[in-house]
N, CA and C atoms as an extended XYZ file, in Angstrom:
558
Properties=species:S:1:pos:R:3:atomname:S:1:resname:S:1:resid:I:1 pbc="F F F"
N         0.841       -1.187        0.000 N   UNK     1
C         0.000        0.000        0.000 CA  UNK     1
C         0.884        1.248        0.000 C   UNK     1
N         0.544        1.948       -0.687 N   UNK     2
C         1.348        3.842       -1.113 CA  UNK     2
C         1.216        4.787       -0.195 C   UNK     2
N         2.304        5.372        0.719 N   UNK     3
C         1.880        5.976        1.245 CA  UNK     3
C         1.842        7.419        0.294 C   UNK     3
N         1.034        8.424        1.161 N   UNK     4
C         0.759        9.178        0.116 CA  UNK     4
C         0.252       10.735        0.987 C   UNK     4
N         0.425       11.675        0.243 N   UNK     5
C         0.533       13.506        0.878 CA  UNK     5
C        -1.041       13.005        2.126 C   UNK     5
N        -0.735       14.078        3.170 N   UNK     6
C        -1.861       14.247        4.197 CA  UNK     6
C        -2.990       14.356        3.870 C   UNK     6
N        -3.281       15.154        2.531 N   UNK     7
C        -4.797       15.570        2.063 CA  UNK     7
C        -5.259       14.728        1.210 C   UNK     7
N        -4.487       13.698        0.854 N   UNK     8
C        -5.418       12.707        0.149 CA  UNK     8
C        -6.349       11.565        0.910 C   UNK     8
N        -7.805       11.869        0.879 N   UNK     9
C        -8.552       10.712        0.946 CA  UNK     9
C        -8.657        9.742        0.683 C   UNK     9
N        -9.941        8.914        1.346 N   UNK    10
C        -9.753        7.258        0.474 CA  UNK    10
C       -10.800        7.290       -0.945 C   UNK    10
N       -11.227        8.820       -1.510 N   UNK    11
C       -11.610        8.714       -2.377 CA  UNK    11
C       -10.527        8.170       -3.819 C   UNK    11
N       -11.231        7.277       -4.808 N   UNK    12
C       -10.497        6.987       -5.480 CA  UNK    12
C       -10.135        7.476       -6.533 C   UNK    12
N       -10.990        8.727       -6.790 N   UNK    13
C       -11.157        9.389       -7.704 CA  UNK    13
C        -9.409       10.261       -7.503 C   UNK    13
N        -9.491       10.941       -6.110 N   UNK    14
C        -8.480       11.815       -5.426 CA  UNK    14
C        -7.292       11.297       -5.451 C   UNK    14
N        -7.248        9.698       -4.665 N   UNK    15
C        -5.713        8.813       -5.001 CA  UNK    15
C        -5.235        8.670       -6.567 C   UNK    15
N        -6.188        8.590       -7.650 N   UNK    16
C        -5.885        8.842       -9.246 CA  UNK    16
C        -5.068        9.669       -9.164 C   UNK    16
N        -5.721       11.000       -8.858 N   UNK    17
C        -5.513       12.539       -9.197 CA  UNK    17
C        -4.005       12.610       -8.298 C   UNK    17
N        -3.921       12.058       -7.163 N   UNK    18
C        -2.114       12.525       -6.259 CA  UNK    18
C        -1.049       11.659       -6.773 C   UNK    18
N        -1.746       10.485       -7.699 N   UNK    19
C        -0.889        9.506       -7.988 CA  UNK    19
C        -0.576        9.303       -9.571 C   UNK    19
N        -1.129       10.427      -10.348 N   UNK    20
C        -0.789       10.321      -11.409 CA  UNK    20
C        -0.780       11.741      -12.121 C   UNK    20
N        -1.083       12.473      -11.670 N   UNK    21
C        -0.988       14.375      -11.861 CA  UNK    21
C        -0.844       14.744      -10.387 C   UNK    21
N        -0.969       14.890       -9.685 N   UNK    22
C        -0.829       16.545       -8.559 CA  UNK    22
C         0.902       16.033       -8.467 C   UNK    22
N         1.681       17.325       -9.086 N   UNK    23
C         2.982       17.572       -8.995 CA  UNK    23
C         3.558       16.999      -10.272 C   UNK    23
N         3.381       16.055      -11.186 N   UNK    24
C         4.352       15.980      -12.014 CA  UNK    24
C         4.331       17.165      -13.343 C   UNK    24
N         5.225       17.588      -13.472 N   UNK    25
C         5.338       18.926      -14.365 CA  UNK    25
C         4.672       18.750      -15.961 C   UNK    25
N         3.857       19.577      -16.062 N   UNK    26
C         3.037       19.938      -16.843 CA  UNK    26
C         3.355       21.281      -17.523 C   UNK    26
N         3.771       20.829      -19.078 N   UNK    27
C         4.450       22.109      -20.320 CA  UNK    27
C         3.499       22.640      -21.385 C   UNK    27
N         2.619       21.490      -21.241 N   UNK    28
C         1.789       21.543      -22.493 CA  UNK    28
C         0.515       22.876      -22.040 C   UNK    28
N         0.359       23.849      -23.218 N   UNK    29
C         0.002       25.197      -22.842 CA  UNK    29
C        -1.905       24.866      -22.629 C   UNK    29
N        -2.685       23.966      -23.858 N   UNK    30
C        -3.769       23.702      -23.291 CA  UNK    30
C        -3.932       22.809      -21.995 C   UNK    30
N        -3.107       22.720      -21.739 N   UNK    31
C        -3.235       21.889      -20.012 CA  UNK    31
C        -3.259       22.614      -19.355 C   UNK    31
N        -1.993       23.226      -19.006 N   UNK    32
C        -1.792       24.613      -18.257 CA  UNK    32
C        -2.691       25.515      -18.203 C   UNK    32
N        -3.841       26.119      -19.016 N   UNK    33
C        -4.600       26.710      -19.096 CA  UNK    33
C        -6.091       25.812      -18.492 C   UNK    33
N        -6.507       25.215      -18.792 N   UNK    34
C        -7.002       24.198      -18.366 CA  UNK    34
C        -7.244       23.701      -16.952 C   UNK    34
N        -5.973       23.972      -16.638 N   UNK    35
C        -5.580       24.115      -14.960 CA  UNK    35
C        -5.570       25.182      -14.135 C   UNK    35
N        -5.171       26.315      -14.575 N   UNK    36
C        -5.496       27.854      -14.234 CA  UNK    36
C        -6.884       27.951      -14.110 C   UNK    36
N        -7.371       27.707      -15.105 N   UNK    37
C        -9.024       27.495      -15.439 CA  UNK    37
C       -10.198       26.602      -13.667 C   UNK    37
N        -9.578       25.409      -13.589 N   UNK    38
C       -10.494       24.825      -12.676 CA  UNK    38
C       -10.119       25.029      -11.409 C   UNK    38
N        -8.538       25.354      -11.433 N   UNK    39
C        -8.017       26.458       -9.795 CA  UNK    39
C        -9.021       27.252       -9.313 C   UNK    39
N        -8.986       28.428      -10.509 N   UNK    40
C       -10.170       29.541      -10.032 CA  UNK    40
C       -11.563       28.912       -9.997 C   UNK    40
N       -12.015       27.868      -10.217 N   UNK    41
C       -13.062       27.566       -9.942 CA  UNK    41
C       -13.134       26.523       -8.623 C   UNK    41
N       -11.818       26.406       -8.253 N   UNK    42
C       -11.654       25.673       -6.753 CA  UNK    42
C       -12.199       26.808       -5.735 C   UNK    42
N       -11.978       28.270       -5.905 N   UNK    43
C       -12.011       28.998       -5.216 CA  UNK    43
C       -12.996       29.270       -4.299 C   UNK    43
N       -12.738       28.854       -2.749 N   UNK    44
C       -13.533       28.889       -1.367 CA  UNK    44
C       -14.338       26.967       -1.526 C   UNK    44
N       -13.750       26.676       -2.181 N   UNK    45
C       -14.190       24.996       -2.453 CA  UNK    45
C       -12.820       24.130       -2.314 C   UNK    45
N       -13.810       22.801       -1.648 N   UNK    46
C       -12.196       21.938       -1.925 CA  UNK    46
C       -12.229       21.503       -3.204 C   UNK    46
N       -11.078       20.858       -3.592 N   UNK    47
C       -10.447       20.475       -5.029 CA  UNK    47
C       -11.466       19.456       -5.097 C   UNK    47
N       -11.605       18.385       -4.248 N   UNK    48
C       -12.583       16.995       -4.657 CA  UNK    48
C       -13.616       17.602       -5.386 C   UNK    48
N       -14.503       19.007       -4.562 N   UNK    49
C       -15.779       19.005       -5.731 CA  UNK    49
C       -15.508       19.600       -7.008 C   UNK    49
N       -13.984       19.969       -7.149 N   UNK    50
C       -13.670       20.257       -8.670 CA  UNK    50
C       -13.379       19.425       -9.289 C   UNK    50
N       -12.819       18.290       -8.567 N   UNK    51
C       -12.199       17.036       -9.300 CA  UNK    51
C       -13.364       16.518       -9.952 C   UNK    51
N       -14.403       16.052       -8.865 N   UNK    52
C       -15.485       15.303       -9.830 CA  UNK    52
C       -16.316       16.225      -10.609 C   UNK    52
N       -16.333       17.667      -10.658 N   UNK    53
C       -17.044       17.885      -11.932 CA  UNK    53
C       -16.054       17.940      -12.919 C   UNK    53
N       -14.841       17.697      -12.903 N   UNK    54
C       -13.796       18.190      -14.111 CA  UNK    54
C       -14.345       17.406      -15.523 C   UNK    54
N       -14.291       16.328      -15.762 N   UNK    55
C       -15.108       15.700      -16.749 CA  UNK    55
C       -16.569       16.127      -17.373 C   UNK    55
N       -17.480       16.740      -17.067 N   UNK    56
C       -18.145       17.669      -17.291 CA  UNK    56
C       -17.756       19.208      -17.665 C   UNK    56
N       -16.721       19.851      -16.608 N   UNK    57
C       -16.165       20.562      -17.676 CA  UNK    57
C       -15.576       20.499      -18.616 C   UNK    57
N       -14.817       19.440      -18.905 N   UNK    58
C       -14.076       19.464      -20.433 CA  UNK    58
C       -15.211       19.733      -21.305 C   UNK    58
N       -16.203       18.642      -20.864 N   UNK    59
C       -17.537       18.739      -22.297 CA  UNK    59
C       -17.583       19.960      -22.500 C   UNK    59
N       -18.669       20.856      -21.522 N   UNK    60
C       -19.238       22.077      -21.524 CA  UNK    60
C       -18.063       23.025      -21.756 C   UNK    60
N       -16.997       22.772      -21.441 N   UNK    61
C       -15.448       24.320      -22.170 CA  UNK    61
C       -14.733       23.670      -23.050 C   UNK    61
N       -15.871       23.136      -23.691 N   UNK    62
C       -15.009       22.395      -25.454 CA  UNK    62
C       -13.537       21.860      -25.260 C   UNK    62
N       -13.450       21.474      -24.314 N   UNK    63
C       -12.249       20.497      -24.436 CA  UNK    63
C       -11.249       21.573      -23.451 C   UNK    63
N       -11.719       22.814      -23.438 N   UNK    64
C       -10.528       23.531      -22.581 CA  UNK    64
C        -9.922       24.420      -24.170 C   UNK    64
N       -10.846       24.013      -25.036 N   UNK    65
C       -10.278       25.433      -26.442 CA  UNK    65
C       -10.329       26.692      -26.602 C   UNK    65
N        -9.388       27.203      -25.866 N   UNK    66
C        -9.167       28.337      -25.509 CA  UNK    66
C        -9.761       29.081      -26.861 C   UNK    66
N        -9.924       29.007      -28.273 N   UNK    67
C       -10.510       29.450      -29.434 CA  UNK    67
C       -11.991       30.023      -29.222 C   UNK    67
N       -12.539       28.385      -29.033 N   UNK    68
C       -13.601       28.396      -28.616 CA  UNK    68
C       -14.397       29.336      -27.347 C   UNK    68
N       -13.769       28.916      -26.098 N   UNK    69
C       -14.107       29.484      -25.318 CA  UNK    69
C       -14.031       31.176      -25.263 C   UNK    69
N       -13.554       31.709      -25.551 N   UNK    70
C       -12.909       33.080      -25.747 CA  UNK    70
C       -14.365       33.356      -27.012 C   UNK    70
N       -14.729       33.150      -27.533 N   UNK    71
C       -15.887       33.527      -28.314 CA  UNK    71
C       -16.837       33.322      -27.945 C   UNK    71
N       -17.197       32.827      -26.672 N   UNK    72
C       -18.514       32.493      -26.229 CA  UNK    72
C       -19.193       34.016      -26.056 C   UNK    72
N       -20.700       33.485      -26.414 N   UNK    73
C       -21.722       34.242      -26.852 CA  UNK    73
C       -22.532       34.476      -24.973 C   UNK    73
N       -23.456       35.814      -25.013 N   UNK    74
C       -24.239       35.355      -23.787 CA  UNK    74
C       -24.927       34.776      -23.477 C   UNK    74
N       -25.417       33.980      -24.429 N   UNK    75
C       -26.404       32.502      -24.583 CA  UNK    75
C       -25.698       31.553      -24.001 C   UNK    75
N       -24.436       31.504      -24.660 N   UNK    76
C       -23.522       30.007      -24.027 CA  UNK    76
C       -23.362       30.297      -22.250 C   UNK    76
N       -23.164       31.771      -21.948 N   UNK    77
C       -23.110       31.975      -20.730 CA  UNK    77
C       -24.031       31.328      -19.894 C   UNK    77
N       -25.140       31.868      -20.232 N   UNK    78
C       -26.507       31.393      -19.764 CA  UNK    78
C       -26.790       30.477      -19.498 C   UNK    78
N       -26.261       29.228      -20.774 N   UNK    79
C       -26.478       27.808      -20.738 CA  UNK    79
C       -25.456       27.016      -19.656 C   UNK    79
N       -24.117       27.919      -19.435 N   UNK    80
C       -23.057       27.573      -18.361 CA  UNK    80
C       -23.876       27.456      -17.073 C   UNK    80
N       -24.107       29.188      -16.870 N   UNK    81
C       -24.792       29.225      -15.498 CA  UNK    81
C       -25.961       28.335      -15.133 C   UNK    81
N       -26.703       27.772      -16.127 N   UNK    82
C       -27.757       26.986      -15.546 CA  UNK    82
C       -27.408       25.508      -15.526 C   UNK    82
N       -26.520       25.112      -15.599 N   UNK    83
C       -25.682       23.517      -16.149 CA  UNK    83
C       -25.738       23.211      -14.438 C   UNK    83
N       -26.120       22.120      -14.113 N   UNK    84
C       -25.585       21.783      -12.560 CA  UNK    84
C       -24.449       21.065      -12.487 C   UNK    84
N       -24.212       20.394      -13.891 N   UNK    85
C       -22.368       19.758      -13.698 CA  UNK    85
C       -21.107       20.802      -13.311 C   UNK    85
N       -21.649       21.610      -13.523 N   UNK    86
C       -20.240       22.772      -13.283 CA  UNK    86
C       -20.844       23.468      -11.561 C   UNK    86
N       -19.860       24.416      -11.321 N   UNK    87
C       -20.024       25.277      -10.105 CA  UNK    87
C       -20.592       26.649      -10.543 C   UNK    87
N       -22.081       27.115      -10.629 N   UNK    88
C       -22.545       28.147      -11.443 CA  UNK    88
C       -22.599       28.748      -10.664 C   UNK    88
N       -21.251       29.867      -10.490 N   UNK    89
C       -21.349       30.935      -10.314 CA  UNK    89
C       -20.602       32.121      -11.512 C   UNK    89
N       -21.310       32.975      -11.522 N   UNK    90
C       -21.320       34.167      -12.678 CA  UNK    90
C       -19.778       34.624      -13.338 C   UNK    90
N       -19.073       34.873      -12.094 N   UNK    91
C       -18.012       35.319      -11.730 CA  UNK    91
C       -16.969       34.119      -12.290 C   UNK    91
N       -16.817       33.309      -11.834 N   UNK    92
C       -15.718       32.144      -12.230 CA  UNK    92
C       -16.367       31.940      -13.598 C   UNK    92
N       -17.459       32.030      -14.324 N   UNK    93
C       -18.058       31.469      -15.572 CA  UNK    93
C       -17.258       32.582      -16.246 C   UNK    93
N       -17.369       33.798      -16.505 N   UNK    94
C       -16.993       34.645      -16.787 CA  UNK    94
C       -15.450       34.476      -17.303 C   UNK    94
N       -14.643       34.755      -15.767 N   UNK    95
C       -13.281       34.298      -15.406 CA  UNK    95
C       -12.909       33.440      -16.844 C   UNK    95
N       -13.490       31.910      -17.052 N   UNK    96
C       -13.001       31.606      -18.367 CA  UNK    96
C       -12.737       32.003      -18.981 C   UNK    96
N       -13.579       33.034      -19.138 N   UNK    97
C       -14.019       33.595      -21.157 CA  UNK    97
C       -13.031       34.271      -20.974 C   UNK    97
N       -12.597       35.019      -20.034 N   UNK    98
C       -11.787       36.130      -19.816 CA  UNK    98
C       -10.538       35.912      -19.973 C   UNK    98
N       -10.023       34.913      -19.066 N   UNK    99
C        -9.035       34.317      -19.489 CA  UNK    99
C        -8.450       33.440      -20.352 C   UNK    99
N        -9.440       33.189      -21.216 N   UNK   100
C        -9.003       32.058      -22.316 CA  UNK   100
C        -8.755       33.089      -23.418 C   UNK   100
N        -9.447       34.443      -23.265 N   UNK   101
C        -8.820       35.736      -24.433 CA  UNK   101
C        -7.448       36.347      -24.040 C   UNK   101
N        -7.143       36.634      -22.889 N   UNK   102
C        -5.844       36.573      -22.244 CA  UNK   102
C        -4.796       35.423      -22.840 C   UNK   102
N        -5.294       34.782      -22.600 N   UNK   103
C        -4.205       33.133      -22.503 CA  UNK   103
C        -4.537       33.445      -23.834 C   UNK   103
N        -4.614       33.570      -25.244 N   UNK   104
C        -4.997       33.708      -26.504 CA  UNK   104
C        -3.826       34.834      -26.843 C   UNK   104
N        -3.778       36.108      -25.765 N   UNK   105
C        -3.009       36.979      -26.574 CA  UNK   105
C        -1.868       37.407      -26.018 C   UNK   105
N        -1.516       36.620      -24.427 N   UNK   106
C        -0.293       36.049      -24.223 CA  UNK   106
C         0.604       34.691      -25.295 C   UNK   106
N         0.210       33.849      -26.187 N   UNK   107
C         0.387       33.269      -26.931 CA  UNK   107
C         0.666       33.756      -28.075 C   UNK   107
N        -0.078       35.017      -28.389 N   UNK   108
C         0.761       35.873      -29.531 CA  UNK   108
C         2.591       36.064      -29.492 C   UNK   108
N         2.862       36.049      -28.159 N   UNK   109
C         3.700       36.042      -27.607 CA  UNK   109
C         4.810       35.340      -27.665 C   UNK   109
N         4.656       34.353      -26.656 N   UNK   110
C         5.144       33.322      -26.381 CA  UNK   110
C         4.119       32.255      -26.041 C   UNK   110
N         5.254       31.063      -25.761 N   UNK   111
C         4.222       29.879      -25.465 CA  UNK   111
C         3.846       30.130      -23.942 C   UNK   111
N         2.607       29.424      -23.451 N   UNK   112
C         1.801       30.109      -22.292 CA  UNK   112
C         2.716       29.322      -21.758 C   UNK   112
N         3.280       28.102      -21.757 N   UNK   113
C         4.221       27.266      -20.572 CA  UNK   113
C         5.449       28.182      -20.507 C   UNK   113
N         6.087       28.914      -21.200 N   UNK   114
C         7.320       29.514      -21.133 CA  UNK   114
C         6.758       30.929      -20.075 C   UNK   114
N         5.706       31.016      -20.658 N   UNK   115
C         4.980       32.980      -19.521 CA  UNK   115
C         4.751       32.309      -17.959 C   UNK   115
N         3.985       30.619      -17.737 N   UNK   116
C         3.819       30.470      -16.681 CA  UNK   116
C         5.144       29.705      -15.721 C   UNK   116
N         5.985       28.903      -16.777 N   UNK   117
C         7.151       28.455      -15.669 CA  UNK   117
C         7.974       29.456      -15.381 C   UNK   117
N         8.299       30.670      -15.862 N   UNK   118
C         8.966       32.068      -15.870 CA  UNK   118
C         9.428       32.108      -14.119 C   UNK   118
N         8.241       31.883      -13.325 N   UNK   119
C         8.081       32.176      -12.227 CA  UNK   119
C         8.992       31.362      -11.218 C   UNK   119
N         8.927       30.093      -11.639 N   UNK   120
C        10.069       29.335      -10.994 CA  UNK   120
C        11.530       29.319      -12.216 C   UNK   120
N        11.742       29.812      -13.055 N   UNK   121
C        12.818       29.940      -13.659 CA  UNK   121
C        13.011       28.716      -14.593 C   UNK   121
N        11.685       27.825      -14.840 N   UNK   122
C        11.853       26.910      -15.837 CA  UNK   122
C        11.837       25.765      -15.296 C   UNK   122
N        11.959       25.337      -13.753 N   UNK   123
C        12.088       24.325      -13.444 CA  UNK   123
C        11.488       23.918      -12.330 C   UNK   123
N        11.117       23.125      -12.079 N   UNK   124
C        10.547       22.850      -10.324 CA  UNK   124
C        11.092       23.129       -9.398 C   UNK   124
N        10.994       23.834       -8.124 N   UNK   125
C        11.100       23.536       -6.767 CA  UNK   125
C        10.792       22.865       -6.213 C   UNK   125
N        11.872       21.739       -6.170 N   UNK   126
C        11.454       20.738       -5.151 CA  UNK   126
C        11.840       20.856       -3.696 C   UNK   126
N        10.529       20.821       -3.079 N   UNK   127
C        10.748       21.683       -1.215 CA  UNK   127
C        10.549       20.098       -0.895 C   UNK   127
N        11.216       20.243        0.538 N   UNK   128
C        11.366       19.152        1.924 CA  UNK   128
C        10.750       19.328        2.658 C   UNK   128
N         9.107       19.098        2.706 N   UNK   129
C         8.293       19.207        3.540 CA  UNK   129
C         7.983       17.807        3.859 C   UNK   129
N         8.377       18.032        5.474 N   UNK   130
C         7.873       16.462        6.428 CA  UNK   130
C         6.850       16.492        6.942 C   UNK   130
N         6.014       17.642        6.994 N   UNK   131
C         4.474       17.578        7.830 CA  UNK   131
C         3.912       18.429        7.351 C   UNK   131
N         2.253       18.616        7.635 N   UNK   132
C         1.242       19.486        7.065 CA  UNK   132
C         1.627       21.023        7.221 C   UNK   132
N         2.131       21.107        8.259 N   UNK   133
C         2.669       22.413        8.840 CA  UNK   133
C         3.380       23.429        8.466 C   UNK   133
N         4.571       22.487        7.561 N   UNK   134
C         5.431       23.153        6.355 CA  UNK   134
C         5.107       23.917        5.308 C   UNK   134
N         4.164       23.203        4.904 N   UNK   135
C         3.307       23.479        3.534 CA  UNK   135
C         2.674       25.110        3.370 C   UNK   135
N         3.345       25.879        2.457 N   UNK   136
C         2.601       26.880        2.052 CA  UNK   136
C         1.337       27.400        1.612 C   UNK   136
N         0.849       28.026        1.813 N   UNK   137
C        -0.637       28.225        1.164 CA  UNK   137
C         0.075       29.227       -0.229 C   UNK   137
N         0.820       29.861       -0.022 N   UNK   138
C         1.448       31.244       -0.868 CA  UNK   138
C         3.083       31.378       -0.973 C   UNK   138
N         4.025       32.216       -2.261 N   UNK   139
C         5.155       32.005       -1.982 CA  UNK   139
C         5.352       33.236       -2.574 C   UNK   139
N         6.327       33.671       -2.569 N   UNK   140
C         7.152       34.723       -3.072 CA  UNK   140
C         6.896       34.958       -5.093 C   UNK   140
N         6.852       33.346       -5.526 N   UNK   141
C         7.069       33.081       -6.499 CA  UNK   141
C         5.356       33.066       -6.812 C   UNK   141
N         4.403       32.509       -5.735 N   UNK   142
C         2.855       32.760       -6.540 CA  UNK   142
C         2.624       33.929       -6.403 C   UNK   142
N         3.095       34.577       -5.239 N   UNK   143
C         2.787       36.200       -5.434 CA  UNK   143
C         3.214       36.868       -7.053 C   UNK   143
N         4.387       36.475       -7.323 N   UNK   144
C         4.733       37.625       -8.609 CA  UNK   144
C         3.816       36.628       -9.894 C   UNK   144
N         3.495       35.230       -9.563 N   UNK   145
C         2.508       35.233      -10.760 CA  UNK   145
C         1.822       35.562      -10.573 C   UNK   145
N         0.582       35.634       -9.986 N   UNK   146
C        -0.851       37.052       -9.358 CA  UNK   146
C        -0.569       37.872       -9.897 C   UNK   146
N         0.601       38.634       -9.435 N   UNK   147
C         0.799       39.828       -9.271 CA  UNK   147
C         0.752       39.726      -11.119 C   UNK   147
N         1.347       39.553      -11.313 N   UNK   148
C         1.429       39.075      -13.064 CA  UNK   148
C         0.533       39.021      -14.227 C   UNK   148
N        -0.193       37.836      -13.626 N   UNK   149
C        -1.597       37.041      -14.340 CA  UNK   149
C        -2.397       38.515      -14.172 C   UNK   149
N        -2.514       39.548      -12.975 N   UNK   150
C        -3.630       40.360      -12.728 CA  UNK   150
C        -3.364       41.286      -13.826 C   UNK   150
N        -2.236       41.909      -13.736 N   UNK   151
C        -1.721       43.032      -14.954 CA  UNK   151
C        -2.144       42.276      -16.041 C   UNK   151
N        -1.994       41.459      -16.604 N   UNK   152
C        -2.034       40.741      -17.864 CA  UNK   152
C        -3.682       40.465      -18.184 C   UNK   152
N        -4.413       41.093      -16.704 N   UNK   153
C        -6.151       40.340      -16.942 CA  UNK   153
C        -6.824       39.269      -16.909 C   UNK   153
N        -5.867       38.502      -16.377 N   UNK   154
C        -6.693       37.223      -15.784 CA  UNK   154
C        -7.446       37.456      -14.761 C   UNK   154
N        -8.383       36.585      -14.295 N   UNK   155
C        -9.184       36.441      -12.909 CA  UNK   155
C        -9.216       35.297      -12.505 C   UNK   155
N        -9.432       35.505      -11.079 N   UNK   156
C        -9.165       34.458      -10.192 CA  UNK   156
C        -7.978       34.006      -10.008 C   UNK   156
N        -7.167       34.701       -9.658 N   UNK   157
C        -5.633       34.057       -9.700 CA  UNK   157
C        -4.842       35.061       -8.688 C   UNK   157
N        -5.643       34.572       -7.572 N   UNK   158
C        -4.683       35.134       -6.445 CA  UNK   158
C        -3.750       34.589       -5.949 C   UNK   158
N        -2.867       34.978       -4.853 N   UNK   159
C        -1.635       34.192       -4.944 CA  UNK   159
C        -2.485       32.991       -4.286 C   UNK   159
N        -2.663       32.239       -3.564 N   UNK   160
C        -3.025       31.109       -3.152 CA  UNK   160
C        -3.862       30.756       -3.872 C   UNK   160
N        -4.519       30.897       -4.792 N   UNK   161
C        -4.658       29.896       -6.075 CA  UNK   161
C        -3.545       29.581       -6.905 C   UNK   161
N        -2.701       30.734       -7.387 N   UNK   162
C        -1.661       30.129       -8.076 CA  UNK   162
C        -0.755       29.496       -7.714 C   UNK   162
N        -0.956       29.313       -6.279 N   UNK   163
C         0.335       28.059       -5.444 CA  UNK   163
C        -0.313       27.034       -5.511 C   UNK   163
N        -1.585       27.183       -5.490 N   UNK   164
C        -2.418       25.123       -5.680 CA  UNK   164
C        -2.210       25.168       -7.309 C   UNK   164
N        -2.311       26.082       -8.211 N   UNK   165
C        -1.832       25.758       -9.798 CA  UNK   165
C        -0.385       25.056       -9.878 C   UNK   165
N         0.618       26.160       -9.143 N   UNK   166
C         2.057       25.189       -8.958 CA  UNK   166
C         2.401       24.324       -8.496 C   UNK   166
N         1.386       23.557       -7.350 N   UNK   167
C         1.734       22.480       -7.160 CA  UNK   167
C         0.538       21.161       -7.868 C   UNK   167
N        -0.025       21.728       -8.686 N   UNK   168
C        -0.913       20.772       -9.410 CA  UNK   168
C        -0.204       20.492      -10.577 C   UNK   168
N         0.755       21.722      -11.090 N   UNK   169
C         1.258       21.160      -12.686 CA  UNK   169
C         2.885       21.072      -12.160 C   UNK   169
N         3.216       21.034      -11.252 N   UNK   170
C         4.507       20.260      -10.781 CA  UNK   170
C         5.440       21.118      -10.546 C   UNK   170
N         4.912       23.195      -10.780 N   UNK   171
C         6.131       23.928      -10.561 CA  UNK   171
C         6.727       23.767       -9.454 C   UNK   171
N         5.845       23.587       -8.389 N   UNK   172
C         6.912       22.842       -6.709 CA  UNK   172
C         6.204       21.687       -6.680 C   UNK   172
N         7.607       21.032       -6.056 N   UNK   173
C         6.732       19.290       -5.508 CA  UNK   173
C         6.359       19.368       -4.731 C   UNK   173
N         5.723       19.807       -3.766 N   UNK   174
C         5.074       19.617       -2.682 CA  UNK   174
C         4.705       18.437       -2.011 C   UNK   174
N         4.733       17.592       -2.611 N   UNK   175
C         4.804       16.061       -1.867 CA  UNK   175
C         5.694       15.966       -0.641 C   UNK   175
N         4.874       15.542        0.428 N   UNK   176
C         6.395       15.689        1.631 CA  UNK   176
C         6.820       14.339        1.464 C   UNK   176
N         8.173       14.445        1.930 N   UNK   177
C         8.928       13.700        1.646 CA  UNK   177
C         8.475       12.226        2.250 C   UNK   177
N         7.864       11.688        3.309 N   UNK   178
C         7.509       10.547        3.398 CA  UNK   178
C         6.534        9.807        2.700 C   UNK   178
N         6.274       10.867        0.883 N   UNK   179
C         4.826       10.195        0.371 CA  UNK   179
C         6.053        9.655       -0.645 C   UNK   179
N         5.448        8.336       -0.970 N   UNK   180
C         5.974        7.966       -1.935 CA  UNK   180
C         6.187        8.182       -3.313 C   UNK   180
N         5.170        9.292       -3.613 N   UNK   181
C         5.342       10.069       -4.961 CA  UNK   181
C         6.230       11.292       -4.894 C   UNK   181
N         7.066       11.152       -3.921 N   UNK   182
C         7.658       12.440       -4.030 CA  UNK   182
C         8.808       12.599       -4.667 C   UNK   182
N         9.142       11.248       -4.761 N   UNK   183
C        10.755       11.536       -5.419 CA  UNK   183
C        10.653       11.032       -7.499 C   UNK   183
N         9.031       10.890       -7.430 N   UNK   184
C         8.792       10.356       -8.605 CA  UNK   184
C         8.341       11.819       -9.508 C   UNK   184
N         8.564       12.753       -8.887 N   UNK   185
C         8.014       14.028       -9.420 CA  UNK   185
C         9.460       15.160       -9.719 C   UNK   185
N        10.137       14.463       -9.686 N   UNK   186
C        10.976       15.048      -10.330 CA  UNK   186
C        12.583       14.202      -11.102 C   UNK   186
């Protein structure tokens, strides 16, 4: 049996999610976005009730096509907000559209994985955390992406969302060191 980070349950849905994504590094820019995306919709919620609607959102945000989404009409809004597979509130529905035109013209740019690993310098931080206690909610490094993402017009991306984004797409490992996925994440 695996041992495994403090906050994972005996849901099985959750042991998937710590044992095969939370922390291993993630480049690919519709992922990354994708993930920015259901963070802010974690917001004042735990991750489990984002986890199990995530499959419903792919349907309803076309796969996470930032194309797509970024053209939504106020009809499609409408049809968001009244969907009970998702978390309908106005504000995070919005937040998408908003940011998937953002994430659209940051990409004019550069690639969105090169604008979002920027923050750790391209590579993971892997921290030595032995107990719950250690563990950051916020860092130096999610502050200047906030601080960042906000100038640039994203929403929902305060610093303690963008530290559960960095440790969901692997910019820190956060795994403490007695979980057994910790040394597999980097």
């Amino acid at each position: 049996m695996s041992k495994r980070c403090f906050w994972v349950s005996d849901d099985p849905l959750y042991i998937d999610y710590h044992d095969h994504e939370w922390g291993i590094p993630v480049y690919d820019d519709q992922k990354l976005f994708e993930m920015l995306c259901l963070e802010g919709a974690q917001a004042g919620l735990s991750w489990i009730t984002v986890l199990k609607k995530r499959e419903h959102y792919c349907k309803v945000f076309d796969n996470f096509d930032a194309e797509k989404i970024a053209r939504y009409t106020d009809k499609k809004r409408e049809q968001l907000l009244a969907d009970p597979g998702i978390i309908r509130n106005k504000l995070k529905v919005n937040a998408f559209i908003v940011n998937a035109q953002n994430y659209l013209r940051i990409k004019e740019q550069q690639s969105f994985s090169d604008y979002m690993w920027q923050f750790v310098d391209g590579k993971p931080i892997v921290n030595q955390w032995k107990e719950r206690s250690q563990v950051p909610a916020n860092t130096p490094e999610s502050d200047a992406m906030s601080k960042q993402l906000k100038k640039d017009g994203f929403k929902f991306v305060g610093s303690t969302i963008c530290y559960a984004f960095m440790q969901a797409c692997g910019m820190v490992n956060d795994h403490t060191t007695d979980c057994d996925f910790y040394k597999k994440c980097y």
